[in-house]
N, CA, C and O atoms as a DFTB+ gen file, in Angstrom:
556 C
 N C O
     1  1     315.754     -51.351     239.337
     2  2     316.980     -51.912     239.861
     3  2     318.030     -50.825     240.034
     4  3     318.655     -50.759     241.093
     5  1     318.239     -50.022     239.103
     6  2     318.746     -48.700     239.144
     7  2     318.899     -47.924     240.337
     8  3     319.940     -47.504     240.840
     9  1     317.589     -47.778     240.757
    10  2     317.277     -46.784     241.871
    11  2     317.602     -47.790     243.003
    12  3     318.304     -47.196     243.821
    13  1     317.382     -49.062     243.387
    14  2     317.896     -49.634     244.231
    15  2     319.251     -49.816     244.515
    16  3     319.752     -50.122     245.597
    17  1     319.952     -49.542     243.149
    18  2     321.778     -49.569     243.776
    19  2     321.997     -47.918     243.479
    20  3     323.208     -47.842     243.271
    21  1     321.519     -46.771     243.376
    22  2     321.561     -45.538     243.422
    23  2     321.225     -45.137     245.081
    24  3     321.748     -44.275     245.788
    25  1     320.308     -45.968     245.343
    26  2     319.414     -45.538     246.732
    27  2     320.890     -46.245     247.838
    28  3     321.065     -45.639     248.896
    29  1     321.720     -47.301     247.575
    30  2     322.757     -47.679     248.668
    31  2     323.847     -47.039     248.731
    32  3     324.452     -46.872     249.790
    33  1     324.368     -46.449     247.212
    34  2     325.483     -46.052     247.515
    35  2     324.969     -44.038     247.960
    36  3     325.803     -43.281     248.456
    37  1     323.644     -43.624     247.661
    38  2     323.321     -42.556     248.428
    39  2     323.559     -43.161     249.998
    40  3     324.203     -42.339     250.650
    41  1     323.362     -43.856     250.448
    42  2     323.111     -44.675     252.032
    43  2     325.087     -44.921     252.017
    44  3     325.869     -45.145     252.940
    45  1     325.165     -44.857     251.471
    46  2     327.050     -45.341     251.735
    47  2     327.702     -43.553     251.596
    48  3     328.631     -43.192     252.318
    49  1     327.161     -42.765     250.755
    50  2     327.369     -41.304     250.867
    51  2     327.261     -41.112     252.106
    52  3     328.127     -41.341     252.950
    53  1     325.983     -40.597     252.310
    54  2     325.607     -40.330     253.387
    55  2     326.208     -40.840     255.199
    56  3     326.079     -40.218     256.254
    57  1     326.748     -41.957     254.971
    58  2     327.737     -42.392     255.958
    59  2     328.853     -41.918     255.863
    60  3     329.330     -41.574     256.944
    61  1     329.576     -41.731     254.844
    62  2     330.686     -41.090     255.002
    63  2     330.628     -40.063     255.613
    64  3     331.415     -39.794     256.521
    65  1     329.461     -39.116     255.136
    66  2     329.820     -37.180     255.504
    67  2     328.867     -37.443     256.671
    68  3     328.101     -36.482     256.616
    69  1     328.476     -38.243     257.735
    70  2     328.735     -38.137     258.868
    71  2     327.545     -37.616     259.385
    72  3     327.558     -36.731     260.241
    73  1     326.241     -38.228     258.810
    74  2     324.552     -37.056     258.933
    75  2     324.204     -38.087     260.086
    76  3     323.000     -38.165     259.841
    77  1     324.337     -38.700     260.867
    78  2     324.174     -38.702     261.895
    79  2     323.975     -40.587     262.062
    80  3     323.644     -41.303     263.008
    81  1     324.286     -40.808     260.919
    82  2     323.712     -42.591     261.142
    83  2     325.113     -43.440     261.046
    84  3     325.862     -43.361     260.072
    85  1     325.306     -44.080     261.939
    86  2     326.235     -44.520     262.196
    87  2     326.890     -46.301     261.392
    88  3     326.455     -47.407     261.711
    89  1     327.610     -46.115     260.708
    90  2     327.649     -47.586     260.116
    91  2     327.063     -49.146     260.954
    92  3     326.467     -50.187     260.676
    93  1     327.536     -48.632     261.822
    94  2     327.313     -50.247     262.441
    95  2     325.367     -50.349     263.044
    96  3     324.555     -51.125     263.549
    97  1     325.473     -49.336     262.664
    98  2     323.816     -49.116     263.185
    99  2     322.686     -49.664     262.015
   100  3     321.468     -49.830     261.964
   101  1     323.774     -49.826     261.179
   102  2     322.917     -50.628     259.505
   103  2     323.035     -51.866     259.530
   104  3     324.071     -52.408     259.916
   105  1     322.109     -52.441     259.167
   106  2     322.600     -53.931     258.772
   107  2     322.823     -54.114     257.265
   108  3     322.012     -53.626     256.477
   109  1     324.046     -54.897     256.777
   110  2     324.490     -54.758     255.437
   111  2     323.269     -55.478     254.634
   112  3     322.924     -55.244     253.476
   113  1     322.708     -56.408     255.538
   114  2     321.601     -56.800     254.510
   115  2     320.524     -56.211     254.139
   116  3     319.994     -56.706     253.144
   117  1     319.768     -54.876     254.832
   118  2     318.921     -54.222     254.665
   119  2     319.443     -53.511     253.301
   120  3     318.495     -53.123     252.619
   121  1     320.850     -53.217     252.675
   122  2     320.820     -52.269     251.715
   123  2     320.695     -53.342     250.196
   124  3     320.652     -52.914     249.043
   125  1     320.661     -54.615     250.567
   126  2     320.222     -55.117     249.433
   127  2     318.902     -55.986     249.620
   128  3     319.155     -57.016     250.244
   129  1     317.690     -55.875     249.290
   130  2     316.104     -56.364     249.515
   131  2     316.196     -57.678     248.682
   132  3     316.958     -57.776     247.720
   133  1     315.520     -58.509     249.031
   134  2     315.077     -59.878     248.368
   135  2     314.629     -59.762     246.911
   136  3     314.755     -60.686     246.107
   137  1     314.092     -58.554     246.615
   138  2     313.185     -58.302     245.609
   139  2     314.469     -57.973     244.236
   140  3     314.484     -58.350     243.065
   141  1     315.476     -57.085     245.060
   142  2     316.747     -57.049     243.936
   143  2     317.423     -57.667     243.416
   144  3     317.916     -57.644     242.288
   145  1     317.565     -58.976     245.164
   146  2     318.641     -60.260     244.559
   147  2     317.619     -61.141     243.466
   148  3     318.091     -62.138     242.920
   149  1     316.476     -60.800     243.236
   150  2     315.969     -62.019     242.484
   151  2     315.862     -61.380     241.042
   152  3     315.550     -62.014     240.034
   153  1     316.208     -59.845     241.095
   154  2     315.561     -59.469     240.030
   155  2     317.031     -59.898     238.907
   156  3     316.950     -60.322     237.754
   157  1     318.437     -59.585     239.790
   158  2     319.693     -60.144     239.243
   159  2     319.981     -61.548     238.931
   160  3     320.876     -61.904     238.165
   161  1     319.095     -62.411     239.627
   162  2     319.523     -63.620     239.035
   163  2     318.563     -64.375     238.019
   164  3     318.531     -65.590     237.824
   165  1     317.782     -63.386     237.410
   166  2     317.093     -64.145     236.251
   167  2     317.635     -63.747     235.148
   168  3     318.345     -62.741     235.157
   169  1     317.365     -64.577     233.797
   170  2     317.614     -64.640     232.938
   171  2     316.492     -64.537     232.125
   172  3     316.028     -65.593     231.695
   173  1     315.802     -63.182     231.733
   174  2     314.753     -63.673     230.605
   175  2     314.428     -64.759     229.413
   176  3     314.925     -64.308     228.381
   177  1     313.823     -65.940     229.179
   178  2     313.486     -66.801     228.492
   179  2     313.820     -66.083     226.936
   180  3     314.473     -66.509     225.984
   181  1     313.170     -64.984     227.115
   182  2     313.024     -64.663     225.598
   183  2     314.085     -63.569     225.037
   184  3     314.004     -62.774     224.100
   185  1     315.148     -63.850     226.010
   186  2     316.707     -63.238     225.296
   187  2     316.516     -64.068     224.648
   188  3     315.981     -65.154     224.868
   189  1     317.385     -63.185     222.845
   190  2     318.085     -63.778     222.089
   191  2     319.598     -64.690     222.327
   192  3     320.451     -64.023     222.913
   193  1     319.903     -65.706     222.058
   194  2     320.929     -66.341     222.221
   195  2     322.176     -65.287     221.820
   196  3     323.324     -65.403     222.250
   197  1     321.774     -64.376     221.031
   198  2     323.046     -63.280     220.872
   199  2     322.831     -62.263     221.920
   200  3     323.876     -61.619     222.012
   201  1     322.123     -61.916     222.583
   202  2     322.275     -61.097     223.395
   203  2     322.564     -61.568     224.972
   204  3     322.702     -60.792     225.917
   205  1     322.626     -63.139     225.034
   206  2     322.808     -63.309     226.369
   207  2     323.679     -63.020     227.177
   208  3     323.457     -62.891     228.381
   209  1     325.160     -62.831     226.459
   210  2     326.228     -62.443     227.154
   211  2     326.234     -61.070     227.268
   212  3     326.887     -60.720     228.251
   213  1     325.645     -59.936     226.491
   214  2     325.141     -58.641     227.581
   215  2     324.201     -58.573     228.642
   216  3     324.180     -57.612     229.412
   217  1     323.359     -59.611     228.737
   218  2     322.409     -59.694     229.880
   219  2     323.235     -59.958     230.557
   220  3     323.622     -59.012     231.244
   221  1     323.883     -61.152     230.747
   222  2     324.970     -61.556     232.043
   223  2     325.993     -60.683     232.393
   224  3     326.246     -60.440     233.573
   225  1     326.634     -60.165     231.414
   226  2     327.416     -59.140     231.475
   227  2     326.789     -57.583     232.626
   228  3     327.417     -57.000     233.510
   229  1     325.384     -57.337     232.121
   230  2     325.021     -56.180     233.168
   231  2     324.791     -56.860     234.079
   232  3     325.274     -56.292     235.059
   233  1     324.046     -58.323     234.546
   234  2     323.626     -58.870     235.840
   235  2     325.156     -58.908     236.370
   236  3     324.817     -58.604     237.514
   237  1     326.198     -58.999     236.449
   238  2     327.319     -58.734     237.010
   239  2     328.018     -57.844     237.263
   240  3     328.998     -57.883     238.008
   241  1     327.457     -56.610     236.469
   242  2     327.861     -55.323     236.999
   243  2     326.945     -54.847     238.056
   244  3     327.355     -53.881     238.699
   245  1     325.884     -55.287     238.339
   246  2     324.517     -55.087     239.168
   247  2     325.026     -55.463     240.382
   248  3     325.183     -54.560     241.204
   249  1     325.427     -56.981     240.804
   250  2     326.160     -57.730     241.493
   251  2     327.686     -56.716     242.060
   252  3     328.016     -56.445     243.215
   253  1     328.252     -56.405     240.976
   254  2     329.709     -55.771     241.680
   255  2     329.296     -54.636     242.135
   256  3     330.164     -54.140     242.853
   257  1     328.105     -53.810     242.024
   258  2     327.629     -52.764     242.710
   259  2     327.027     -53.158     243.734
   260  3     327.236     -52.284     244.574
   261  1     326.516     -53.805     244.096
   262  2     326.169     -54.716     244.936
   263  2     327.381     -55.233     246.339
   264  3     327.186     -55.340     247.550
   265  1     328.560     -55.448     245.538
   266  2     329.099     -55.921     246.458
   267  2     330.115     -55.221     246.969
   268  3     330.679     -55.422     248.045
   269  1     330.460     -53.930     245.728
   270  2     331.088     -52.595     245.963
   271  2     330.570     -51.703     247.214
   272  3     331.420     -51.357     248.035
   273  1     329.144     -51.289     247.414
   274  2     327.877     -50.974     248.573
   275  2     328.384     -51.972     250.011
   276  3     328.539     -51.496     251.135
   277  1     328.542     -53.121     249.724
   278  2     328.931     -53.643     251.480
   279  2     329.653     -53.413     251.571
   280  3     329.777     -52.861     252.664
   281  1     331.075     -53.466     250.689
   282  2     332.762     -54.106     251.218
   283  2     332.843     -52.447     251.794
   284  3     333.536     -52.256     252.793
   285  1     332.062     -51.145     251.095
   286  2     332.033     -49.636     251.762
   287  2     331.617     -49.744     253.404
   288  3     332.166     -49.411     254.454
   289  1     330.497     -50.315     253.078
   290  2     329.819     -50.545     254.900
   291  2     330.505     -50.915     255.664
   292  3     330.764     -50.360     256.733
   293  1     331.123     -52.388     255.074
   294  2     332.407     -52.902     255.709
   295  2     333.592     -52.052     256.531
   296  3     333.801     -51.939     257.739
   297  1     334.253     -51.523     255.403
   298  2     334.928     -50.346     255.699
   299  2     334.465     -49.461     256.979
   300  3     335.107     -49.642     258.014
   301  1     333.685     -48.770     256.992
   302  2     333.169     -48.011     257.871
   303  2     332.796     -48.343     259.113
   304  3     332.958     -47.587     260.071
   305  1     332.116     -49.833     259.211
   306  2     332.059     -50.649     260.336
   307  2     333.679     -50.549     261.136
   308  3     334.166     -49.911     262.069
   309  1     334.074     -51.436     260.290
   310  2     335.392     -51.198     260.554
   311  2     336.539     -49.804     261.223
   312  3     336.867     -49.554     262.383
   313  1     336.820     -49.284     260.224
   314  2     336.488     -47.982     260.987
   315  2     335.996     -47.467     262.376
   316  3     336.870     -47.140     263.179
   317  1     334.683     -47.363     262.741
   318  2     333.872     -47.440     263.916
   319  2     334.435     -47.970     264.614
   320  3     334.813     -47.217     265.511
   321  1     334.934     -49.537     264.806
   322  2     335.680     -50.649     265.601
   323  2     336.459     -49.996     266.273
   324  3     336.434     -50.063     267.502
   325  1     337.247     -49.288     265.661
   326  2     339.002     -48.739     266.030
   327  2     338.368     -47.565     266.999
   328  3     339.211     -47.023     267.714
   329  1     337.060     -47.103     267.131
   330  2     336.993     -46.277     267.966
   331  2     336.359     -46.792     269.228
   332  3     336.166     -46.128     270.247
   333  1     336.130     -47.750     269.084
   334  2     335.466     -48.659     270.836
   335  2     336.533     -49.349     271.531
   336  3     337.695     -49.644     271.252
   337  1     335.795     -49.505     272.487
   338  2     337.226     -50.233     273.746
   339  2     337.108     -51.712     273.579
   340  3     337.887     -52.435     274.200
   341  1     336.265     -52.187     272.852
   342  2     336.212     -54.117     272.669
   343  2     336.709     -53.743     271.279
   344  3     335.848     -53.316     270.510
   345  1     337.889     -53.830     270.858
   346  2     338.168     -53.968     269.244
   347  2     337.539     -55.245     268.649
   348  3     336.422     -55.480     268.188
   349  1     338.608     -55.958     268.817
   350  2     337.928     -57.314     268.247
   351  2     336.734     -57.368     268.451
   352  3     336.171     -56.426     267.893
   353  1     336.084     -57.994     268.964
   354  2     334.903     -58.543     269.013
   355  2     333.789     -57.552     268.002
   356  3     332.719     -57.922     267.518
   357  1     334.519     -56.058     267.876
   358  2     333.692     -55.275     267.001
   359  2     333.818     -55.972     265.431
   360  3     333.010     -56.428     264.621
   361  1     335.128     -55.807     265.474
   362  2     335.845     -56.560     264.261
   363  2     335.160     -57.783     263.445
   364  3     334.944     -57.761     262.233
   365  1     334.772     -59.146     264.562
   366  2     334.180     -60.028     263.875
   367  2     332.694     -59.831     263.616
   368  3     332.063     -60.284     262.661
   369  1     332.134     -58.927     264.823
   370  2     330.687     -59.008     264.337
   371  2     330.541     -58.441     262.960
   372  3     329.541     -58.754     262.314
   373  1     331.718     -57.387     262.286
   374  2     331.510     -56.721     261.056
   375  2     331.944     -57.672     260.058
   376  3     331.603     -57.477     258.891
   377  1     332.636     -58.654     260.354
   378  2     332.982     -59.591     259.448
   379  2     332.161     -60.453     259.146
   380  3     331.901     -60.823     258.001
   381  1     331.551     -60.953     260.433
   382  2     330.553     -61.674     260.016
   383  2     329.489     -61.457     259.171
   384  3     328.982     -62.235     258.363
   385  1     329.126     -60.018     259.514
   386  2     327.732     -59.160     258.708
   387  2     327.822     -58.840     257.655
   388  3     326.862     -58.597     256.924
   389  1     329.650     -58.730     257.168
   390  2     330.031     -59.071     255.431
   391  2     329.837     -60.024     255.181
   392  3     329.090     -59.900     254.210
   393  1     329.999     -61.257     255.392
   394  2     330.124     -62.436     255.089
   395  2     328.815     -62.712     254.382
   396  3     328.521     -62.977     253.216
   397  1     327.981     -62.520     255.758
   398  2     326.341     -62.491     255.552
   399  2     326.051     -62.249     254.562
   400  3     325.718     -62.974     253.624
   401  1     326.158     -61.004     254.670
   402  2     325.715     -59.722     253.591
   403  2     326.199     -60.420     251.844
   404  3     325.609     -60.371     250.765
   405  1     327.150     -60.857     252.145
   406  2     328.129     -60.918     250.417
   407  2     327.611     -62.398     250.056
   408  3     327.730     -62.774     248.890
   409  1     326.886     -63.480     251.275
   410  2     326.721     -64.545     250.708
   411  2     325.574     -64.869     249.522
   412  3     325.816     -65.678     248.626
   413  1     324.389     -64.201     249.611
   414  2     323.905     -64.518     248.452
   415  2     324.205     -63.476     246.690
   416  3     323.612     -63.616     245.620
   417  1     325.145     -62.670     247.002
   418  2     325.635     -62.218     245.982
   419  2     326.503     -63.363     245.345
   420  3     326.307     -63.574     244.148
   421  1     327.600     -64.259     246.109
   422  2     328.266     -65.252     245.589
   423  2     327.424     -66.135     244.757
   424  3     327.708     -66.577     243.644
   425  1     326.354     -66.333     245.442
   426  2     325.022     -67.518     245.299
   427  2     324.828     -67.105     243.856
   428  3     325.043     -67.852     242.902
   429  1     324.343     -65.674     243.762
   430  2     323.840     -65.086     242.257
   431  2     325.239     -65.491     241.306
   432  3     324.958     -66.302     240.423
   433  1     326.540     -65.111     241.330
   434  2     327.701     -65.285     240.694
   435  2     327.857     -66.877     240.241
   436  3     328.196     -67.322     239.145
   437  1     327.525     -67.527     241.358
   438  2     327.521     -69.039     240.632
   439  2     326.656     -69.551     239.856
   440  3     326.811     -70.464     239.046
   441  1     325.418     -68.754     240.188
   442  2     323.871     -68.824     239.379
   443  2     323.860     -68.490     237.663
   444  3     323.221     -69.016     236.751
   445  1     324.818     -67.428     237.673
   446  2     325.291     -66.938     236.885
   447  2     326.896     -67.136     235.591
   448  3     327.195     -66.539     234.557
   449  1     327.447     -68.088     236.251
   450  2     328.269     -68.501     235.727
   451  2     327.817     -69.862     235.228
   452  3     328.063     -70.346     234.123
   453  1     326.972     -70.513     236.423
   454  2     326.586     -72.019     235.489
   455  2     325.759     -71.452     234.031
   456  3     325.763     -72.119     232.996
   457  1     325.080     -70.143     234.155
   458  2     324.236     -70.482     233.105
   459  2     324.846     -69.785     231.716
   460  3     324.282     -69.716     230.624
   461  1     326.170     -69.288     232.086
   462  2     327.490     -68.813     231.016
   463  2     327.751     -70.131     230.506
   464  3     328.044     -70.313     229.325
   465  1     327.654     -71.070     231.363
   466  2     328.669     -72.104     230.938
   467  2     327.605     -73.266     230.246
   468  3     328.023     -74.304     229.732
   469  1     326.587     -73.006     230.306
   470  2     325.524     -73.942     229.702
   471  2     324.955     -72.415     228.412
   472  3     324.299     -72.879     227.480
   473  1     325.060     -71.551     228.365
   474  2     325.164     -70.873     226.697
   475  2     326.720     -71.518     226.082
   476  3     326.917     -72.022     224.976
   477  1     327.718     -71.303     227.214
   478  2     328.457     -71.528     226.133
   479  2     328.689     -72.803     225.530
   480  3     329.228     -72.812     224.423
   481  1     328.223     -74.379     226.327
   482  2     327.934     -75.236     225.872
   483  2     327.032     -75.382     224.725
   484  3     327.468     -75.944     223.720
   485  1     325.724     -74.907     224.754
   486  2     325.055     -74.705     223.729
   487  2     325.947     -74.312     222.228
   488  3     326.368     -75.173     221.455
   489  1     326.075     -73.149     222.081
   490  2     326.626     -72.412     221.153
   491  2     327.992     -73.345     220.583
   492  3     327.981     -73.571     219.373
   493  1     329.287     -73.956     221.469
   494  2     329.704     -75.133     220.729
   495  2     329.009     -76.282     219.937
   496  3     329.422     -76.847     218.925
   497  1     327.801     -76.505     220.669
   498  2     327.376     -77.661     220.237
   499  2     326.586     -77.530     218.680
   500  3     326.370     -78.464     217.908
   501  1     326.340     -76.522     218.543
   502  2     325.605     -76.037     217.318
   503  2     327.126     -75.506     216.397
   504  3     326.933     -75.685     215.195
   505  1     328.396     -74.977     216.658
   506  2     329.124     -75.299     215.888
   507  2     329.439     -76.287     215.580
   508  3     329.519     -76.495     214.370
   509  1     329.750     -77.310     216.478
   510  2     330.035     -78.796     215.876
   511  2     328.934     -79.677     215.301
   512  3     329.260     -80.784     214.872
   513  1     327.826     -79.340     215.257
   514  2     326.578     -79.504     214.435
   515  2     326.529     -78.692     212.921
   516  3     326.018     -79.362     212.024
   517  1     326.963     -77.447     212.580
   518  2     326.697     -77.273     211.378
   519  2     328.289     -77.634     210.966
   520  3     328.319     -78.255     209.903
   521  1     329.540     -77.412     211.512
   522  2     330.559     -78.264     211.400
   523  2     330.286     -79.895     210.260
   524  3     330.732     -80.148     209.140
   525  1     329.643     -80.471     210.917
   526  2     329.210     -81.460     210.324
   527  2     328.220     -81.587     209.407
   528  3     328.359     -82.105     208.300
   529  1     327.244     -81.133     209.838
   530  2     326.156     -80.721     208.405
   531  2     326.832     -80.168     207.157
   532  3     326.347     -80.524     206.083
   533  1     327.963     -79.285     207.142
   534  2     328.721     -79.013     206.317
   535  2     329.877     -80.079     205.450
   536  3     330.467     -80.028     204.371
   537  1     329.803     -81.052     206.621
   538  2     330.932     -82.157     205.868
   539  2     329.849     -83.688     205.422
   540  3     330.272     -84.788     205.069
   541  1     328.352     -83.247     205.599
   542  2     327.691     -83.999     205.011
   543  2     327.412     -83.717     203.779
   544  3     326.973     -84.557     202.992
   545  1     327.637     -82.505     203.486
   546  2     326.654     -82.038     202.276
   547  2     327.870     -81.675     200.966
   548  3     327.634     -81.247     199.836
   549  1     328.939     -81.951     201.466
   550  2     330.094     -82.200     200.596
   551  2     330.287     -83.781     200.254
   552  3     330.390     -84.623     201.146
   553  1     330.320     -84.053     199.048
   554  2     330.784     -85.378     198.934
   555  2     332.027     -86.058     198.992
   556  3     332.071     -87.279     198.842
């Protein structure tokens, strides 16, 4: 996973200093593969319940690199725009291809927050369980 967000923002380098490939000549979705978005939105079974909030915690830094890599492309698309004679129309096709591009990162973020919010359900529910086991075992 590493080398896959090492390998975009080399591909977002490399656009800047100008080696001959032109932003809009990328598609933002080619710099993130199917194989990455799936590898970010799992959750190993056999995390510990204490370690889940560092798993989620890096799957969201994975994600903001992720989404750090387009909003750059973006940029540069952009950029590019201001140098053609149809502005606009350059404009939305790059907007659109963010949009694109950023929608199943959102997808992972919500994927990812429901399952914050069902640990953190859990983990109340087992305080208010030994909560009570504790006010059973007092007379």
């Amino acid at each position: 996973m590493r080398r896959r967000v090492l390998a975009c923002w080399g591909l977002c380098w490399a656009m800047g200093m100008g080696c001959g490939v032109q932003a809009q000549d990328l598609p933002l979705t080619a710099l993130l593969t199917d194989a990455s978005l799936a590898e970010t939105s799992r959750v190993y079974p056999s995390t510990p319940d204490s370690e889940l909030p560092e798993v989620l915690a890096q799957q969201r830094r994975v994600l903001s690199a992720q989404r750090e890599v387009i909003l750059a492309v973006y940029e540069q698309r952009k950029l590019a725009c201001w140098q053609k004679f149809a502005v606009n129309p350059c404009l939305s096709e790059a907007r659109r291809a963010r949009r694109q591009a950023l929608e199943p990162i959102q997808e992972q973020e919500l994927a990812l927050n429901a399952q914050e919010r069902v640990w953190r359900t859990e983990q109340r529910d087992r305080r208010l369980q030994n909560k009570s086991m504790d006010k059973q075992d007092k007379p």
